[in-house]
N, C-alpha and C positions, 0 to 999 in steps of 0.2 A: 897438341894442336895449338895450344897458348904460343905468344910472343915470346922472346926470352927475357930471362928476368932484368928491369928497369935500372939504369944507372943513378937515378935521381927520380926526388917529387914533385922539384920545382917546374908542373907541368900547368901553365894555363889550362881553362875548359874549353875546347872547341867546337863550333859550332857545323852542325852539317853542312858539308859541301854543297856547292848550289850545284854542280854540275847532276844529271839524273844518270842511272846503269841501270841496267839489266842483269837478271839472273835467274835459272831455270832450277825447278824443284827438282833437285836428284833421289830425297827418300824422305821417307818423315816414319816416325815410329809413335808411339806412346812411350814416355816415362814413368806418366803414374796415370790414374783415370782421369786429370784434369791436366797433364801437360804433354805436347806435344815437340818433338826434338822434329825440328827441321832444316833440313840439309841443302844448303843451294849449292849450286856449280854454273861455270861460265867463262869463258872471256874477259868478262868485267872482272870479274873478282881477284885479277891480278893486278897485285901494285896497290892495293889499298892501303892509306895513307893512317895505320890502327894508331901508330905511334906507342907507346907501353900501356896505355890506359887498362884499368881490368872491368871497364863499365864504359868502354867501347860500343857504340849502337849504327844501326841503321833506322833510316825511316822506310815506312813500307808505304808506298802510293798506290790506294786506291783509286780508280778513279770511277767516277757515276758511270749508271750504264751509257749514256746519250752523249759520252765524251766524244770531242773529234779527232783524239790520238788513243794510239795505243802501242806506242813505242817510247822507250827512254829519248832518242831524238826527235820525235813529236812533240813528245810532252817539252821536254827543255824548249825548241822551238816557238810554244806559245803560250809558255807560263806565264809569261810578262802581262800577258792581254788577255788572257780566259776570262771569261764571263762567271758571275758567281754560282752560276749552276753549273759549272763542269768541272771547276777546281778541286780537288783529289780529295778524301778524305786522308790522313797522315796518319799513324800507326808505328812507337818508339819500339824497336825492342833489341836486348843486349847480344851482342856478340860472343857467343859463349864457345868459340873455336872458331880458328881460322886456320888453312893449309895454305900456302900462296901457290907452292908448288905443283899443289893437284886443284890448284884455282876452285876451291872449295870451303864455304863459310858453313858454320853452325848456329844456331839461333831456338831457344828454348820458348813455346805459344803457350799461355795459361791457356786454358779451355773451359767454355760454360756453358757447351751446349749451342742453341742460336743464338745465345746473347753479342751481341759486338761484331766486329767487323774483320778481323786478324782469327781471333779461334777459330770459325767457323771455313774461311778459307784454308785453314791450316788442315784441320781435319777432310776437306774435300781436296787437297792437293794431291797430285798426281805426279809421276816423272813427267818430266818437260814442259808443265805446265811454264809459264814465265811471271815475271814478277818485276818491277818497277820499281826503285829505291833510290834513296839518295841518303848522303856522308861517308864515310862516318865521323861522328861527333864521338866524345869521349871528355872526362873532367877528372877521374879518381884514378889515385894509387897508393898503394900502400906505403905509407910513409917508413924506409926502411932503420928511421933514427928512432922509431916510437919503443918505447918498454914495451908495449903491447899492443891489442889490436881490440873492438868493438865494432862490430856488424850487428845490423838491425835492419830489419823489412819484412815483408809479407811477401806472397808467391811472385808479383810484380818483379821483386829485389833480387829474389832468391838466383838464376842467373847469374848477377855481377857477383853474386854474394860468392858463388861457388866457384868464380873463376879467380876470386883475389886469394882466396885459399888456398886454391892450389897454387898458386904463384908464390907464394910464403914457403921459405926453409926451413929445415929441422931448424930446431930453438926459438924460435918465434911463438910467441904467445896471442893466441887470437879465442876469443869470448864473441859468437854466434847467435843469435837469436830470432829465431821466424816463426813469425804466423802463417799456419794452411789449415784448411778444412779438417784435416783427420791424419791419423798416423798414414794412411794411404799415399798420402802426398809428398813425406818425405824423400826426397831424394838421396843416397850417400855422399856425404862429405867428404871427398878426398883431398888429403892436405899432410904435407911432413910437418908441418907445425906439432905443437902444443896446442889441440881444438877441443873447446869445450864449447859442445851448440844443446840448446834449448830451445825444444820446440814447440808451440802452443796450439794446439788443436780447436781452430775453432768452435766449431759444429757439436765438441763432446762438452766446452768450457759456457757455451752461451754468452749472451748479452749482444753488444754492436759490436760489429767489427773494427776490430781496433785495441776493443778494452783490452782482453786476456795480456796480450804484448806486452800493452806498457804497465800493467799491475805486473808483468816478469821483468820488466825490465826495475821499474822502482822497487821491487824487493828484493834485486840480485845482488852479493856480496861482489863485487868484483876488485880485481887487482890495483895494487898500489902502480904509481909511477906515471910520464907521461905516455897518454892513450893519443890513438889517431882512431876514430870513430867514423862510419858509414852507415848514415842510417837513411832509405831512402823508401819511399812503396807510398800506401794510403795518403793523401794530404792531408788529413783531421789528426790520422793519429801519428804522422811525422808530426806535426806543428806541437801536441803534445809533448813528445820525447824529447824535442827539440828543448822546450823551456827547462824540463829536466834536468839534460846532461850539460845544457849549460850555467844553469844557477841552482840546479840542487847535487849536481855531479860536481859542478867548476871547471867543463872542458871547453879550453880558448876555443874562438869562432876559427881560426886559423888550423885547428887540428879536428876541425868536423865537415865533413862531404853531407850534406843533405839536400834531399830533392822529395817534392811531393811528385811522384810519376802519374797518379790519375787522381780522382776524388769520386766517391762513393754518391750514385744516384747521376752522374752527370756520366755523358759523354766525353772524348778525346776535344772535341772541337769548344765545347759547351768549360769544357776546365784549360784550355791554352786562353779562354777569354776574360777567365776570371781568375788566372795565375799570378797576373801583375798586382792583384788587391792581397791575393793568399802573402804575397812574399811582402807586400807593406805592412798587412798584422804582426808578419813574422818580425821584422825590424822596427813595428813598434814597441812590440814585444821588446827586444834588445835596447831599444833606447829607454823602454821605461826603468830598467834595471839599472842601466848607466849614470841614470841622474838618480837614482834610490842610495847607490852609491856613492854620492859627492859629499 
């Protein structure tokens, strides 16, 4: 169901489409106890513009109950002027197969029960239910000049994680690493690569979430040569890993994909507002290093 394999990395990051689509839940299943695989189908879903990306997304448009649309041309129609009480709540998540032919997308939901807004929908979908989204957006690919490969994330990640894997050919060397709750959560790896994944059990390792990870991550042996690195999930403990692998690893800003996807204790709305301060720390971070070096 992947795209086929990318000619190049020189891919800008794209931003979702403004235009809004539609699409109807064809099936959802369980993965493991906390994620849910769900299947959309539709009309819309032909001609999506994925382009090679392996961290490919759509947004998922909630909208409040007391909204005055409830169509993708509704909603487009009066997004310009919505009033702040009816503007949608948004919901990122990765593209983890796409069919163009049977006009059918794939898309993997963490789940926690009622917590959030996307799980809990997920879990209560039905066939034909509908659904309201817009892009897709997309920014990574596996750089096919790299010696090797480093993935890093949490359940968030795990998705793009597992679709860039499979998109790697024999020979290629790729080094994995994710946090979830318990060996339960695992998902299989499948990849021709050379994969070696590491996985850190929340719930059985303790402390905040975050830690276990990057204590595997700063204790791992890993391979010589130039690395292309994906490390994306938690915001706290991206921003950690981040200073890591680039001043105690030494991997250029140029051969690292990173993204804080949510932050722990906040909502989606409550962390796209205080993104723009998360990514100033991050780059002060990089300039204080810069002039430490002069």
């Amino acid at each position: 169901m992947s795209a086929s394999d990318p000619p190049t990395v020189t891919l800008p990051a794209s931003p979702p489409k403004s235009r809004a689509r539609t699409a109807q839940v064809k099936e959802t299943r369980y993965l493991t106890p906390e994620m849910i695989r769900v299947v959309l189908d539709g009309p819309d879903l032909v001609g999506l513009p994925l382009g090679n990306y392996t961290d490919a997304y759509l947004k998922l448009v909630f909208p409040p109950a007391d909204a005055p649309y409830r169509t993708a041309a509704e909603f487009s129609e009066m997004r310009e002027a919505l009033a702040a009480r009816h503007r949608p709540a948004l919901r990122t998540y990765t593209i983890r197969g796409y069919d163009e032919g049977r006009a059918e997308l794939t898309m993997d939901v963490v789940y926690h029960g009622d917590e959030g807004l996307a799980g809990p929908w997920a879990a209560a979908a039905r066939p034909g239910d509908e659904v309201i989204f817009l892009g897709p957006g997309g920014g990574y690919l596996p750089d096919p000049d790299a010696d090797w490969h480093l993935l890093i994330g949490d359940e968030s990640a795990l998705p793009a994680i597992s679709t860039a894997v499979e998109r790697m050919p024999a020979g290629v060397v790729a080094n994995v690493f994710v946090e979830v709750a318990s060996a339960a959560e695992e998902p299989p790896l499948a990849s021709a690569a050379d994969l070696s994944a590491t996985w850190v059990h929340r719930d059985e390792v303790g402390g905040a979430r975050g830690d276990a990870l990057v204590g595997a991550v700063r204790e791992a042996r890993l391979p010589d040569g130039r690395v292309h690195a994906f490390l994306h999930g938690e915001a706290d403990m991206v921003k950690r890993l981040r200073h890591h692998l680039r001043f105690e690893r030494g991997i250029s800003r140029e051969m690292l994909s990173v993204s804080g996807y949510w932050r722990a204790g906040r909502d989606d709305e409550r962390w796209r507002a205080e993104k723009a301060s998360w990514k100033s720390e991050v780059e002060a971070d990089e300039q204080r290093h810069a002039q430490g070096a002069r």
